[in-house]
N, CA, C and O of each residue as an XYZ file, in Angstrom:
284
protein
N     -71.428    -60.770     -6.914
C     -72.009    -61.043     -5.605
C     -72.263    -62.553     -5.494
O     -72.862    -63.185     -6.364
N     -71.891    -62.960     -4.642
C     -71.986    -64.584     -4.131
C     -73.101    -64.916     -3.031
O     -73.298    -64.376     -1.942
N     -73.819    -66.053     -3.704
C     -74.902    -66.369     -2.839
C     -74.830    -67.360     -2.534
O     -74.194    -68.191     -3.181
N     -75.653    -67.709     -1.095
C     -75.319    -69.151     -0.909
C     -75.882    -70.429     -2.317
O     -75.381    -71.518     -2.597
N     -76.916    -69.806     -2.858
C     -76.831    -70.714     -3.785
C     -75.506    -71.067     -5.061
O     -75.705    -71.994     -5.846
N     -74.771    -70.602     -5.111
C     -73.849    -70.252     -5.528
C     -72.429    -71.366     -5.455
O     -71.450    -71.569     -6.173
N     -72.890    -71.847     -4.331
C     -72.328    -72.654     -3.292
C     -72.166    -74.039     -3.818
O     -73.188    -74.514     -4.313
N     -70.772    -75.020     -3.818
C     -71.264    -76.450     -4.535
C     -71.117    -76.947     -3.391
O     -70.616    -76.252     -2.506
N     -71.638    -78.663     -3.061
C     -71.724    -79.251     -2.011
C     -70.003    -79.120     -1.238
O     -68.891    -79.055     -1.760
N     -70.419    -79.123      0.100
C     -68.889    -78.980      1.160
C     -67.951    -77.659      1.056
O     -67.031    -77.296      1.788
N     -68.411    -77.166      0.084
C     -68.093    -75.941      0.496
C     -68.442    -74.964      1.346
O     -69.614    -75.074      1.706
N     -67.682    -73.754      1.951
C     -68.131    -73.161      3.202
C     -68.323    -71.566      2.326
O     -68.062    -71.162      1.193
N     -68.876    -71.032      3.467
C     -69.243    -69.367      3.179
C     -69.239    -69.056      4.442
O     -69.236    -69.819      5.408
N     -69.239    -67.868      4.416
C     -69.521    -66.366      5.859
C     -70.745    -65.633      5.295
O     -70.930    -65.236      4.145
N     -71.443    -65.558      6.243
C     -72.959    -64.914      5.640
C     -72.400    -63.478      5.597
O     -71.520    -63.088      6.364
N     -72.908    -62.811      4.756
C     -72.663    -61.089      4.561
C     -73.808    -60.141      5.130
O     -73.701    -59.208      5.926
N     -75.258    -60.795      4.309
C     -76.515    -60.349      4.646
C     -77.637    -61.071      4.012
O     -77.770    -61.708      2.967
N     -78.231    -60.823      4.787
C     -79.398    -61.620      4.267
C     -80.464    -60.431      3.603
O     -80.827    -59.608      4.443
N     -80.877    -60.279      2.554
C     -81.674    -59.562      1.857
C     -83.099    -59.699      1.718
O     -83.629    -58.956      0.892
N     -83.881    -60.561      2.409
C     -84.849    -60.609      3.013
C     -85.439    -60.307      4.396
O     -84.844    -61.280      4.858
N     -85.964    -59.909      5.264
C     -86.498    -59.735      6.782
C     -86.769    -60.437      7.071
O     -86.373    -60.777      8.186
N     -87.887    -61.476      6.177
C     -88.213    -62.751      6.963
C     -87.206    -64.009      6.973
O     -86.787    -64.676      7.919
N     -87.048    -64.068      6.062
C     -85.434    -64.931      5.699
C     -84.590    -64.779      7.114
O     -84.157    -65.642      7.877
N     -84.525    -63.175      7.162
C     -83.089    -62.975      7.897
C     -83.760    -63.152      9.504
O     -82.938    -62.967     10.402
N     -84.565    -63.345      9.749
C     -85.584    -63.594     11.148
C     -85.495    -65.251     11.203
O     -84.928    -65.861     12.110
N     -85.866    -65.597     10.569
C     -86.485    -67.329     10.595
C     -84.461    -67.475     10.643
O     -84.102    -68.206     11.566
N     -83.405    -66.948      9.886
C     -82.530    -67.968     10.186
C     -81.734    -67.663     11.101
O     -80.782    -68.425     11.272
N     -81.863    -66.481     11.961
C     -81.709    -65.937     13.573
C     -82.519    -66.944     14.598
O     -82.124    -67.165     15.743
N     -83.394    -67.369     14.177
C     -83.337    -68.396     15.170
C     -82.765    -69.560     15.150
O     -82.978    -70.263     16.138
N     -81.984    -70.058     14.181
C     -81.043    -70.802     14.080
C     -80.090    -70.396     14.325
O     -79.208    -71.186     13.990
N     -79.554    -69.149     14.954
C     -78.342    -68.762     15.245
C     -77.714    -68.284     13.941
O     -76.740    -67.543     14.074
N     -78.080    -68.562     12.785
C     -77.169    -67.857     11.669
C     -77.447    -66.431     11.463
O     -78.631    -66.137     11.294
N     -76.679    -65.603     11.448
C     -76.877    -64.565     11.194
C     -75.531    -63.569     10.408
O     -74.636    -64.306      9.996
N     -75.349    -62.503     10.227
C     -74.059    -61.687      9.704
C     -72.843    -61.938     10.444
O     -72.562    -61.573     11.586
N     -71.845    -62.933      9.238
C     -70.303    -63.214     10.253
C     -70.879    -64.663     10.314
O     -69.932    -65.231     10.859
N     -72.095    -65.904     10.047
C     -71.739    -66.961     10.833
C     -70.736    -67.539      9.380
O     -70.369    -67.055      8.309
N     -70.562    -69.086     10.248
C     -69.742    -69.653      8.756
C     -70.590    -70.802      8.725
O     -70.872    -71.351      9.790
N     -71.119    -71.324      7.426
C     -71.945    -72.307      6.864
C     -71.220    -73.078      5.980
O     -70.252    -72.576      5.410
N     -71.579    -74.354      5.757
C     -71.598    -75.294      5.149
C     -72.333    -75.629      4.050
O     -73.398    -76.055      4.496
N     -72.357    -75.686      2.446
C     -73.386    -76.163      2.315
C     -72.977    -77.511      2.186
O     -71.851    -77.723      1.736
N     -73.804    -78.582      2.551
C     -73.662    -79.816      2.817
C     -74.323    -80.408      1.800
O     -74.083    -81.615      1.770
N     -74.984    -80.078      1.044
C     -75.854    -81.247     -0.415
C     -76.445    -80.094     -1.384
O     -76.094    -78.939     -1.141
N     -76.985    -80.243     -2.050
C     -77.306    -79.543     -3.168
C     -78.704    -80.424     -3.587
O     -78.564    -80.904     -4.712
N     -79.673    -80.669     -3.130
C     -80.894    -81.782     -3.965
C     -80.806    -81.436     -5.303
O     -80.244    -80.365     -5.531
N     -81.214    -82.064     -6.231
C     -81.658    -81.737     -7.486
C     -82.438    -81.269     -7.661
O     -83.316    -82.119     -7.512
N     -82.944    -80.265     -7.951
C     -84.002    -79.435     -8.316
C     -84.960    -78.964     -7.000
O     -86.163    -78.733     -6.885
N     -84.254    -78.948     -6.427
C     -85.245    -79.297     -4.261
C     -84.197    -77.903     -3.739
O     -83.926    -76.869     -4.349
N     -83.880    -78.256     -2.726
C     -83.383    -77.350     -1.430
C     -81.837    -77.335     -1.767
O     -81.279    -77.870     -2.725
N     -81.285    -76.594     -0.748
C     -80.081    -76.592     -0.655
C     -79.660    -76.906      1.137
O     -80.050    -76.256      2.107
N     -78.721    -78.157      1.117
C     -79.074    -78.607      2.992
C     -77.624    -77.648      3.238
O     -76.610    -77.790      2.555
N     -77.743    -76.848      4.141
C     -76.704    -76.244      5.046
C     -76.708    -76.296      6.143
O     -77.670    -75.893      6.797
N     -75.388    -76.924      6.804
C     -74.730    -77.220      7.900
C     -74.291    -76.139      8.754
O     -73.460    -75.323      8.357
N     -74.876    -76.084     10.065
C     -74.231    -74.691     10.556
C     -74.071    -75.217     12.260
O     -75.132    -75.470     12.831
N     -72.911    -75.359     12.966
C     -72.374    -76.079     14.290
C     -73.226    -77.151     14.142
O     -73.366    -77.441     12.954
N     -73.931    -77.940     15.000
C     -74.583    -79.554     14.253
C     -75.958    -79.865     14.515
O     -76.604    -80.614     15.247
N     -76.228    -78.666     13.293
C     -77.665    -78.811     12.892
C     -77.719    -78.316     11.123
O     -77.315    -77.316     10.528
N     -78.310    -79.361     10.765
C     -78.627    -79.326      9.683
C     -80.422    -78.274      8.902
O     -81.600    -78.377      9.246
N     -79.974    -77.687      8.179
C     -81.306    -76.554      7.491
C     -81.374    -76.824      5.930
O     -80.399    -76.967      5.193
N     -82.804    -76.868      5.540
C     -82.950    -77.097      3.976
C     -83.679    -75.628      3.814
O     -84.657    -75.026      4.258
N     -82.599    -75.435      2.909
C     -83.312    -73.740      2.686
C     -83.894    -73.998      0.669
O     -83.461    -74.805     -0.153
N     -84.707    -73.194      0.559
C     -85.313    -73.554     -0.580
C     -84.628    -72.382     -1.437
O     -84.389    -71.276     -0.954
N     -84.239    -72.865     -3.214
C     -82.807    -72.261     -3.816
C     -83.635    -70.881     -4.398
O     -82.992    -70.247     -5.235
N     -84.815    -70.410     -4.096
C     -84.995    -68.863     -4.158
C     -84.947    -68.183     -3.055
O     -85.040    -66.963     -3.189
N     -84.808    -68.673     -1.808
C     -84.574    -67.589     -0.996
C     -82.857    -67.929     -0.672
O     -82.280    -67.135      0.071
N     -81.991    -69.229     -1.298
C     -80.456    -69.394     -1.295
C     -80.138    -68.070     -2.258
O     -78.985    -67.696     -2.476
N     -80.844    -67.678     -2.584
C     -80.414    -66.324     -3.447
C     -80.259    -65.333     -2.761
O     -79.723    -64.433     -3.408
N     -80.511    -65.037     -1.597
C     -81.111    -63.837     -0.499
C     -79.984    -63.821      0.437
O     -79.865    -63.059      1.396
N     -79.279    -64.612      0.116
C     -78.248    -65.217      1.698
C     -76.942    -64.700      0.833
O     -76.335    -65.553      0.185
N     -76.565    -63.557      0.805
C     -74.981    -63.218      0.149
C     -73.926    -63.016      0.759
O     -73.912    -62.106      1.588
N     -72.659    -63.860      0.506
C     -71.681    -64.428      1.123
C     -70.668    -63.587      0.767
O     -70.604    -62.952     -0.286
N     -69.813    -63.590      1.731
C     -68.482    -62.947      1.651
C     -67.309    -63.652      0.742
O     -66.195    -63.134      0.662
């Protein structure tokens, strides 16, 4: 199973599901949801993971990048 953390910088994914409720709420209002296609755009060191999704940028923090499983 592939998660967005999983992900190295510039590489893309298709969200599958999000395995959290609140996770999968908070990133519906960003429009991401099951089917979008993401970016991850940086990787911080030991911090967030920044993903790119149409042109807005999101720092999702790398325990809930675990929750986000990609096609």
């Amino acid at each position: 199973m592939k998660t967005l953390e999983d992900l190295k910088a510039k590489q893309k994914g298709i969200v599958k599901e999000v395995k959290d409720k609140e996770l999968s709420n908070h990133l519906i209002r960003f429009g991401i949801g099951k089917g979008s296609k993401i970016t991850c755009n940086e990787k911080i060191p030991l911090g967030p993971i920044i993903i790119k999704f149409n042109l807005q940028e999101i720092a999702i923090a790398r325990n809930l990048a675990k929750m986000v499983v990609l096609k």
